[in-house]
Structure formats: C-alpha cells, structure tokens
N, C-alpha and C positions, 0 to 999 in steps of 0.2 A: 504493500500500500504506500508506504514512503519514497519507493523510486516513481509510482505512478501519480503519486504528487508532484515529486521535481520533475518527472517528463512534462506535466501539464502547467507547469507554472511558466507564466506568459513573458516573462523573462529568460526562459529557456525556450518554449515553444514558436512564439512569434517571429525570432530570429533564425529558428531554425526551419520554419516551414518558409520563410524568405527566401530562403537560400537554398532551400529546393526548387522554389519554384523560380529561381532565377537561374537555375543551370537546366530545370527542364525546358525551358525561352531558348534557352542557349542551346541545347542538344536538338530542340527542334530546327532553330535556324541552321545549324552547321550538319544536318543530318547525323541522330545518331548512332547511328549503323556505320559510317562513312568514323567518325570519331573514335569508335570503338575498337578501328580498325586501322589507324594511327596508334593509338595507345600501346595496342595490342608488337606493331612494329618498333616502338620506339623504346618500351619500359624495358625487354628483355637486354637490348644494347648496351643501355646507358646507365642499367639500376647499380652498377658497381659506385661508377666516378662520382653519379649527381648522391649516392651516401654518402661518400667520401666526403664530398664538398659540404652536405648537410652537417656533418661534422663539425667539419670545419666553421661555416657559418656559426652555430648553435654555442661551440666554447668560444668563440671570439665575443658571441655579442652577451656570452653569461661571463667572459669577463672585465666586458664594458659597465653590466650592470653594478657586479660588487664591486666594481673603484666606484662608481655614484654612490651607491651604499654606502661605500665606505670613508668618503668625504663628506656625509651628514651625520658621521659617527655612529654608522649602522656597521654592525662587522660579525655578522652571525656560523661567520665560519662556510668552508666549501658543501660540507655536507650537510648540513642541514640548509643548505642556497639552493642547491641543485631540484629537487623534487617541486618547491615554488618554480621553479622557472622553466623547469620541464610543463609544469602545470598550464602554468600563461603559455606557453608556445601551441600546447594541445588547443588551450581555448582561444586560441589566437584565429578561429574561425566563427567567431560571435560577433556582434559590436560592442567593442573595449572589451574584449575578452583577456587579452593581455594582463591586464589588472588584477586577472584570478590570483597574480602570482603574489601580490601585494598579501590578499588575503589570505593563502599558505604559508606566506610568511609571518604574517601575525600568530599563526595557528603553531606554528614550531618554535616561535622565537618571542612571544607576548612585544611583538615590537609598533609604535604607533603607525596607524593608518596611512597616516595623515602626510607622514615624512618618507615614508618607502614609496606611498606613490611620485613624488616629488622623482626618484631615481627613476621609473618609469616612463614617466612622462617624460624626461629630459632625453633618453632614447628615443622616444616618437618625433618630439621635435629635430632631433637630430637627425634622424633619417629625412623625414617631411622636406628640410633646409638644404638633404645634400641631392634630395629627388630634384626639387627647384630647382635648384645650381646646375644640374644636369642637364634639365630643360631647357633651360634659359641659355645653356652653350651648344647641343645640337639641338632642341626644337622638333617638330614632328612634322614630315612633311603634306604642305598641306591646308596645314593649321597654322594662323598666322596669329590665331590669336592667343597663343602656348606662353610663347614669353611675354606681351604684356601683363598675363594674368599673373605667372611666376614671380615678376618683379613685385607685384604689387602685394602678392601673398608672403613677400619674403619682406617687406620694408613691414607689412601690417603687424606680420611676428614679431619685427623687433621692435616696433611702437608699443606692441602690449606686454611684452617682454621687459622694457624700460618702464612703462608706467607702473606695474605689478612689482617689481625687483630692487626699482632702483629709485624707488620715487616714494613719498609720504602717502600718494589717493589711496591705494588700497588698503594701508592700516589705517586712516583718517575712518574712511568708511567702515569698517568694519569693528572699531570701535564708537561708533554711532547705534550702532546695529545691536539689539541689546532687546533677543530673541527673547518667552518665557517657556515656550514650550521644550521639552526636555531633545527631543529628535535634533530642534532648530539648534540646542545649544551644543549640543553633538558635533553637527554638520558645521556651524562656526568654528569650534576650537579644529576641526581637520582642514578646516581651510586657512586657519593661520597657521596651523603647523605647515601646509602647505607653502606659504609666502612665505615663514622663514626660511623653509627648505631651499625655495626657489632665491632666495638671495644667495644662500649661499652657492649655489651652481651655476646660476648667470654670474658669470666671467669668461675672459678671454682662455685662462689657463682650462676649463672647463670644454670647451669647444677644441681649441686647440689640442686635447688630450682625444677627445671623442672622435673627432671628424676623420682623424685615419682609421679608428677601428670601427665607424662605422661603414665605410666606405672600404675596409678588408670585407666584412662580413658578408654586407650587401654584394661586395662584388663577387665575392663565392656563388653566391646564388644567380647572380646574371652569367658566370660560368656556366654552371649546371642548365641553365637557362638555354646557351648558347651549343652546349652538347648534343641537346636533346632535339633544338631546333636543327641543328645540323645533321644529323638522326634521320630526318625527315625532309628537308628541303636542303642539298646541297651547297647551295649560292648563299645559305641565310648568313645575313652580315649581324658585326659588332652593331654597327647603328641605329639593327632593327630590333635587337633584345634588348642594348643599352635603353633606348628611345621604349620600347615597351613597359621594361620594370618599372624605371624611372617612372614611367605617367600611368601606372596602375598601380603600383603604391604609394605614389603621392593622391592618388584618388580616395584608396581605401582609408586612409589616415586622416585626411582632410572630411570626407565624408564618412565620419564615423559612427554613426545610428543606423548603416547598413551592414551587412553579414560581409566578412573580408573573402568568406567562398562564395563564389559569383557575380559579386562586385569586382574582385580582381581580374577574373573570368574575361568578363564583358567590357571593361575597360582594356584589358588588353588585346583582346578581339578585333578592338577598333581600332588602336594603334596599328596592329600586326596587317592592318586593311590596306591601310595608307602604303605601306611595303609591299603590295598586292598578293599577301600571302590568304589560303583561300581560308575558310570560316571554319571547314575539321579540321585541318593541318595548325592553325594557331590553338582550336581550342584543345585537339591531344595532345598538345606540345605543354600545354598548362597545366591541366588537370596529369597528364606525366608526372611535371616535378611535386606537384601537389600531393600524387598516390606516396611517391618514391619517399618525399619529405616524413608524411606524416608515420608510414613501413618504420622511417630509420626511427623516429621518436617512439614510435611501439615497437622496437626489437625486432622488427619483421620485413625488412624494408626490399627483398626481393621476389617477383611475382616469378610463379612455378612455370617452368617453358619447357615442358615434353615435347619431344620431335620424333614423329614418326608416322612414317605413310606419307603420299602423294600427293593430299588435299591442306588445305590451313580450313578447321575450324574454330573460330575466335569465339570465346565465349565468355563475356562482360554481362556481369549484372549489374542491374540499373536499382538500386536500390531504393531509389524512389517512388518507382513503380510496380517494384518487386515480381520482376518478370526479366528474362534472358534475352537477348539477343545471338539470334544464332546466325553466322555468314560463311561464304565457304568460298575458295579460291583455287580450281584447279592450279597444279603443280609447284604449291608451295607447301612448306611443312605444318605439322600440326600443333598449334599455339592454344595452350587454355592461360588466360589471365580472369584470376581473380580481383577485382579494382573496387575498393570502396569507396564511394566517391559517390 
C-alpha cells in the first residue's frame, strides 16, 4: 500500500506520465519501429566506451560536488556522498530531481537543507553558463536567434547573481518578511541558509575552480554523444553533438518544471534537424546514451546481443505501452535488446 501511495502521488506521477507521453510524440514522429532499430545497431557497438565515459562523467562531476560541499563546511566524507549522489543522478529524470540528493544527504548526514542545496544548484548554474558560452560561440545553424537569447540569459544570471550575493535586497527583504505560520518559517530560514551559502560561492575562485571540471564532465558525455552518433551516421560532426548537448541541456535546466526525459529528447531532435540528421537516427542516438547511462548507474549497463542465424530480429519493448515491437531484416544477425526506456 505505501509504494502505491508514492507511485500515485502527483509529485511522482505527473512528471512521470509527462515524460511518457513526450517520448511516445516522439517515437511517433521518428517512427518507432524505425528507432528501435537504431538503438538496437548502435547500443551493442558502443555500450563499452559510452560506460566508460559514464564513468568518467559521474566521478568528475561527484567531485565537483564535494569541493562545493566542502567550501560551505559540508565534509560528510566519500562514502556516505556517494549513494546521495548516485541518488540525484537516478532522479535526475524528474523536474529538479537532482535535488533528491540534497535530501539523502540530510538522511545520512543530519546536514541543513538549506546549505547542500546551495552546492547543487551552483553545479546547475554552472553547466547552464558553460551550455551558453557554447552557444553563443558556435550557435545553431539556422537559428539566429540562439545567441541573442544566450547573451541575455547569461548577463540576467549575473544580475540576479549580484543582486542575491553581493548586495543588501535580498536580506533587507527577507528580514521584512516575518512569516507566522510554522511551514512559512521553515521555508525562510532555508532560504537564508541558502543566501548565505550563495555568498559564499559566488566568486571568481568559485567559477574558476568549477568551469574546467564542468566542462571535463560535460564533455565526457558529448564524447559518448559523438560515438554513438558516429555509430550511426558516418559524417556526424563535433558541431552537430557539441551544438546538440549544448542547447538540450541548457533547455532542460532553464526549463525546469518539465521531465529532463523527453524534454532532452525533443530538444535535441531539433537541433540534430538543423544538421539534416533524420528524426530515428537522432532520436536512437539519445535514448542510446540514455539506456547505456542509466545500465552503468544500475550495475547493468550492457544490452544482451546473441548472434545467430541469417535474419536480425530486434526486439525492444516499449514500456509505455507494454507491448513489443517485432522487425526482421533479411541477412543480418540476430539482435535481442532489452531497452528500458
């Protein structure tokens, strides 16, 4: 009865039936028989290197996190960091799901709310600022209007960034604010923990420490990105995965009240257009790293690839619709992939 409470709670549920039904839009537009049959070419290839890189990604950017930790005086040690941060990366397919890891952290460590997200969030930012900076130097062909909006998304950060950090408004106000109800006085004192947090990490040494390791991590993943696409389209260039990541997750981070599965999806769909790549071919290419990603954080990260006999039958289930896709290709081998997704 208690797991079919938390399946139902709208918090869980709303996010998650989004993001179903934003990849079934999607597998309809790109055919999904046609995708299934990408996937199915591309994940047995490439499921070594894009772990590998998962890897690599996952300790880079969890030891991005506890240096921010650990310059708000948060130092809860590797192991007990590890399973919060495994945690947010699993639910890092929700809106702010990321933030699960905040609250594992509490749960291991009795450490304030209010200050560990301060380390989180300055990771988002950080990516967000160097997705911009990305844009705003190759741009999307096409779209002319990529880097005006960039520029203006990145001057706005650092206007609320200075007025919040570095300036008297937001404690003025928030000691004005002099809630009675017990929630409101809650939600106040985590929000100054939050502004003190945040002064202490806007800075230049701050940035300057982050921006290469975010920018290792991320780029691990536009690797894996660029494998997989090449996997699949021979010719696919740095510009068209660089230019894809970039402006799919600076989508999913900026618009963040939508589900990061399917929003990423269909954000990069669109990029991947503009490169004239066709609608299955981008969307196995994503949902690829996405299978392969989420495999390596569950200990299971390579799909089963029997071969044998004259024919390929591909056989992906749709879990959304809980029914199978079956396809067959005279004189190729015989591929079963298992893909949750």
């Amino acid at each position: 009865m208690s797991f079919l409470k938390k399946a139902l709670n709208p918090r869980m549920l709303v996010p998650t039936l989004l993001s179903a039904a934003l990849l079934v839009v999607l597998l309809n537009i790109a055919h999904a028989g046609d995708v299934a049959v990408e996937i199915a070419r591309a994940a047995p290839r490439t499921a070594l290197p894009v772990c590998l890189l998962t890897l690599v990604y996952l300790i880079i950017k969890a030891v991005q996190w506890g240096h921010y930790l650990s310059r708000l005086n948060i130092r809860p040690g590797w192991r007990k960091l590890l399973i919060p941060f495994v945690g947010g990366e699993l639910g890092g397919s929700l809106p702010m799901g990321v933030y699960l890891e905040n609250y594992l952290l509490k749960g291991v460590e009795e450490i304030e709310i209010g200050r560990s997200f301060v380390a989180t969030t300055w990771i988002l930012i950080t990516e967000i600022e160097l997705c911009l900076l990305t844009l705003l130097i190759v741009g999307v062909p096409g779209w002319s209007w990529v880097r005006p909006l960039a520029v203006a998304l990145l001057a706005g950060m650092l206007l609320v960034g200075w007025l919040l950090f570095r300036t008297q408004v937001a404690r003025q106000l928030l000691e004005q604010w002099q809630p009675r109800q017990r929630w409101l006085q809650a939600l106040l004192g985590g929000v100054r923990q939050f502004i003190a947090g945040g002064r202490q990490l806007f800075t230049w040494r701050t940035f300057l420490y982050g921006f290469p390791l975010t920018a290792l991590y991320l780029g691990a993943y536009v690797v894996a990105l660029y494998i997989v696409g090449r996997s699949l389209i021979p010719g696919f260039s740095w510009q068209a995965v660089i230019t894809t990541y970039a402006f799919s997750l600076a989508t999913v981070l900026l618009v963040s009240f939508l589900p990061n599965l399917g929003t990423f999806e269909a954000a990069g769909m669109a990029v991947l257009a503009q490169f004239a790549v066709s609608g299955d071919v981008s969307l196995g290419m994503l949902l690829t790293v996405h299978v392969l990603k989420t495999g390596t954080l569950g200990g299971d990260p390579a799909p089963a690839v029997p071969q044998a006999g004259a024919h390929c039958q591909i056989r992906i289930r749709d879990d959304i619709r809980g029914e199978f896709i079956h396809m067959a290709r005279p004189g190729e081998h015989l591929v079963q992939s298992e893909c949750g997704f």
